[in-house]
Backbone as JSON Lines, residues from 0, in Angstrom:
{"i":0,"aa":"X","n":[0.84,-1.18,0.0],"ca":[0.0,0.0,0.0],"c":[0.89,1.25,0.0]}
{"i":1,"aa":"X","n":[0.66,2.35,-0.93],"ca":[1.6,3.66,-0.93],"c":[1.02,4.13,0.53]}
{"i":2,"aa":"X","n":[2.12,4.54,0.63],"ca":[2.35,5.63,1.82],"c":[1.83,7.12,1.54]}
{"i":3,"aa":"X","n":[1.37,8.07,2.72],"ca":[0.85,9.5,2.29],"c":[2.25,10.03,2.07]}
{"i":4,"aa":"X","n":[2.19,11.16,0.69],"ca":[3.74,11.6,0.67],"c":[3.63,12.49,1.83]}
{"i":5,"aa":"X","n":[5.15,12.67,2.23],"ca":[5.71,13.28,2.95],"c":[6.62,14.4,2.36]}
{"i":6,"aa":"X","n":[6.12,15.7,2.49],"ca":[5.8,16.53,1.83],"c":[7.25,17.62,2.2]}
{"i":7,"aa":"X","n":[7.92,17.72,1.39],"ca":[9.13,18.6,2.23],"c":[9.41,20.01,0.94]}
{"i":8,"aa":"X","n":[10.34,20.62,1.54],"ca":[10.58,21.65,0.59],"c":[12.11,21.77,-0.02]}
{"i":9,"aa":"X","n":[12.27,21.49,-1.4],"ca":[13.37,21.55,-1.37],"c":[14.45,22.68,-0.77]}
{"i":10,"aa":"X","n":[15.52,22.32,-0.45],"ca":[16.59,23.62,0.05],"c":[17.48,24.19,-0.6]}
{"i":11,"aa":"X","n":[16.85,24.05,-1.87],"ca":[17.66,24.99,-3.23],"c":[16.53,26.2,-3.33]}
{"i":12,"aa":"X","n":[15.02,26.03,-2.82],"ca":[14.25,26.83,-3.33],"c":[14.08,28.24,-2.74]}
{"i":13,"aa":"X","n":[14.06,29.07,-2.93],"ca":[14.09,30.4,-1.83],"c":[12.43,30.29,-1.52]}
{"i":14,"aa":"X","n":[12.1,31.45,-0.92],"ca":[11.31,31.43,-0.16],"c":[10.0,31.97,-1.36]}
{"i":15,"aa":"X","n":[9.77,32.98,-1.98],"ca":[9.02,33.26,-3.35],"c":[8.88,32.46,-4.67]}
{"i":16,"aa":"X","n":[9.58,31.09,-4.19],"ca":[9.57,30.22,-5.56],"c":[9.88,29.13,-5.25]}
{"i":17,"aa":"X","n":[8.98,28.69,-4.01],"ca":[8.92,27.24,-3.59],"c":[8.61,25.65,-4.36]}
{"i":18,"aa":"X","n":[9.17,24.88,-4.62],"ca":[8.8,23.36,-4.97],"c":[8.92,22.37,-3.65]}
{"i":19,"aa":"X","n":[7.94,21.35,-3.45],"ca":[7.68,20.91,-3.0],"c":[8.27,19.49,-3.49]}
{"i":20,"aa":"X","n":[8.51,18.49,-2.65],"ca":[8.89,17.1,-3.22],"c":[8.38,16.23,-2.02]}
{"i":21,"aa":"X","n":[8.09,14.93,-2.45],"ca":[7.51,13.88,-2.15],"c":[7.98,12.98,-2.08]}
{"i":22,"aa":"X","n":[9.29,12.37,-1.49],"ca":[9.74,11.07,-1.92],"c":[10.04,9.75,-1.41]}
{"i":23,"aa":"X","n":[8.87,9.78,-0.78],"ca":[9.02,8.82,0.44],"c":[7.86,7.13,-0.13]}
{"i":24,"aa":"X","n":[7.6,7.4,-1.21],"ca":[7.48,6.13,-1.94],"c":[8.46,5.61,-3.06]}
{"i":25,"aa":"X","n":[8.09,4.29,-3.03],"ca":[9.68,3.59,-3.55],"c":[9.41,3.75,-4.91]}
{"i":26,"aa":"X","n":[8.13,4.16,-5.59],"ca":[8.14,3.83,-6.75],"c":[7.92,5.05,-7.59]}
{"i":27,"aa":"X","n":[7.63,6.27,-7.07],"ca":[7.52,7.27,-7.72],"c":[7.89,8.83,-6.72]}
{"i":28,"aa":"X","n":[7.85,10.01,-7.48],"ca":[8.68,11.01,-6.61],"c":[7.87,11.97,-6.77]}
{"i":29,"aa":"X","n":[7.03,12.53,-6.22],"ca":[5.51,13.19,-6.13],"c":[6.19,14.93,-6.26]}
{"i":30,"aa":"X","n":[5.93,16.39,-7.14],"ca":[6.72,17.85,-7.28],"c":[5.64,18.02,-7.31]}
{"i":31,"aa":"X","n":[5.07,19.42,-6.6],"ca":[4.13,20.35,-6.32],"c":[4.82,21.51,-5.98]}
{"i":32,"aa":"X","n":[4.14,22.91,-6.42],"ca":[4.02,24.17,-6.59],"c":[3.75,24.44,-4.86]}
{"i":33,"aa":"X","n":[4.39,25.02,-4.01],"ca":[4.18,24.87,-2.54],"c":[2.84,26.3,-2.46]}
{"i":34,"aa":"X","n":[2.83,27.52,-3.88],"ca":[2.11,28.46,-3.87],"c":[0.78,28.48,-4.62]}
{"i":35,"aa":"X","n":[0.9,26.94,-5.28],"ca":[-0.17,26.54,-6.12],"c":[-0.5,25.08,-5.65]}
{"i":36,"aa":"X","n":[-0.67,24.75,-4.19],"ca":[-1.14,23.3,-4.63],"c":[-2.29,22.7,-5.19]}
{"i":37,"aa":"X","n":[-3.07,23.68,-4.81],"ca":[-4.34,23.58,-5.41],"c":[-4.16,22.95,-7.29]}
{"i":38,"aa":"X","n":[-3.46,23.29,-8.0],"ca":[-2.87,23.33,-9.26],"c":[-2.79,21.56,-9.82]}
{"i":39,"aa":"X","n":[-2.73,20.81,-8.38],"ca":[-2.24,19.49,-8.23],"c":[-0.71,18.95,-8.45]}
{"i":40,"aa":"X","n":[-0.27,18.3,-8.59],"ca":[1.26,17.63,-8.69],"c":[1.47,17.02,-9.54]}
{"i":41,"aa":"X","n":[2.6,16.85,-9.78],"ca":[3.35,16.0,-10.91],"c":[3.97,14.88,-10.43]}
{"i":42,"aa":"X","n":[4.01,13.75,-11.0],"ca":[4.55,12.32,-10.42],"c":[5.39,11.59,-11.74]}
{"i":43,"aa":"X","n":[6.38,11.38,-11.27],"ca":[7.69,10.64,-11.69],"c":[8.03,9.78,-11.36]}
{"i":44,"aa":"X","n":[8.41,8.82,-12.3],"ca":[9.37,7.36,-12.1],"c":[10.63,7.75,-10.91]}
{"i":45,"aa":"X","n":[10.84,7.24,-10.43],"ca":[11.88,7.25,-9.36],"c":[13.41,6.99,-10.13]}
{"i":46,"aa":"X","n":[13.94,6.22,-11.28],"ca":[14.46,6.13,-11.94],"c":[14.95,8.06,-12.9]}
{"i":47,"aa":"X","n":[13.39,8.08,-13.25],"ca":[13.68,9.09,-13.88],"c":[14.1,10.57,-12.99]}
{"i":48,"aa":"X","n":[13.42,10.61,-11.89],"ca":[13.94,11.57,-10.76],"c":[15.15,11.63,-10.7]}
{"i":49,"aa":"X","n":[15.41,10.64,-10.42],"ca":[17.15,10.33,-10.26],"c":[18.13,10.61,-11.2]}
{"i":50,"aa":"X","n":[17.81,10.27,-12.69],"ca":[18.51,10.85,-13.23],"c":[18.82,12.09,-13.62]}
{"i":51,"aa":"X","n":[17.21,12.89,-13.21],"ca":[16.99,14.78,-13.14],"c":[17.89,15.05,-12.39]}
{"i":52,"aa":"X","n":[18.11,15.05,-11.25],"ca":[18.43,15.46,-10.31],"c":[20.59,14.95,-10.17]}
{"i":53,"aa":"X","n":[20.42,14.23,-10.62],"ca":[21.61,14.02,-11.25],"c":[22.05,15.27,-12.19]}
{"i":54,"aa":"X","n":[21.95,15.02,-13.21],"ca":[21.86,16.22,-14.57],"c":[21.83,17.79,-13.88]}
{"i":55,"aa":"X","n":[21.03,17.62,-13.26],"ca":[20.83,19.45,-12.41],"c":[22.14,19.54,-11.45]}
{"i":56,"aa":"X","n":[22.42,18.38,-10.99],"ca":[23.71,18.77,-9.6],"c":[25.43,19.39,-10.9]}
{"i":57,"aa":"X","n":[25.11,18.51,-12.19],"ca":[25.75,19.07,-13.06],"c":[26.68,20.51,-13.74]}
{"i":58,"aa":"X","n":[25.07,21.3,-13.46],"ca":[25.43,22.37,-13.28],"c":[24.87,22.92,-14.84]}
């Protein structure tokens, strides 16, 4: 059974241009607008997260 995400803020984001992340299920990585949730979220392969977030530490 998924778990409720657990909802954190990333610590790259300043304070006027918040993202939200979710990643406390094994199978996907839950991004929301922290000023729009209403807007709903976006959900990603965990695979594919990983390799974003990879690519971005890049530079």
């Amino acid at each position: 059974m998924p778990e409720s995400p657990n909802w954190r803020t990333s610590s790259y984001t300043r304070s006027d241009s918040c993202v939200e992340v979710a990643d406390n299920d094994p199978n996907k990585v839950m991004v929301r607008d922290t000023k729009a949730r209403h807007r709903g979220t976006m959900a990603v392969r965990r695979v594919a997260w990983t390799a974003f977030v990879e690519y971005v530490k890049q530079g």
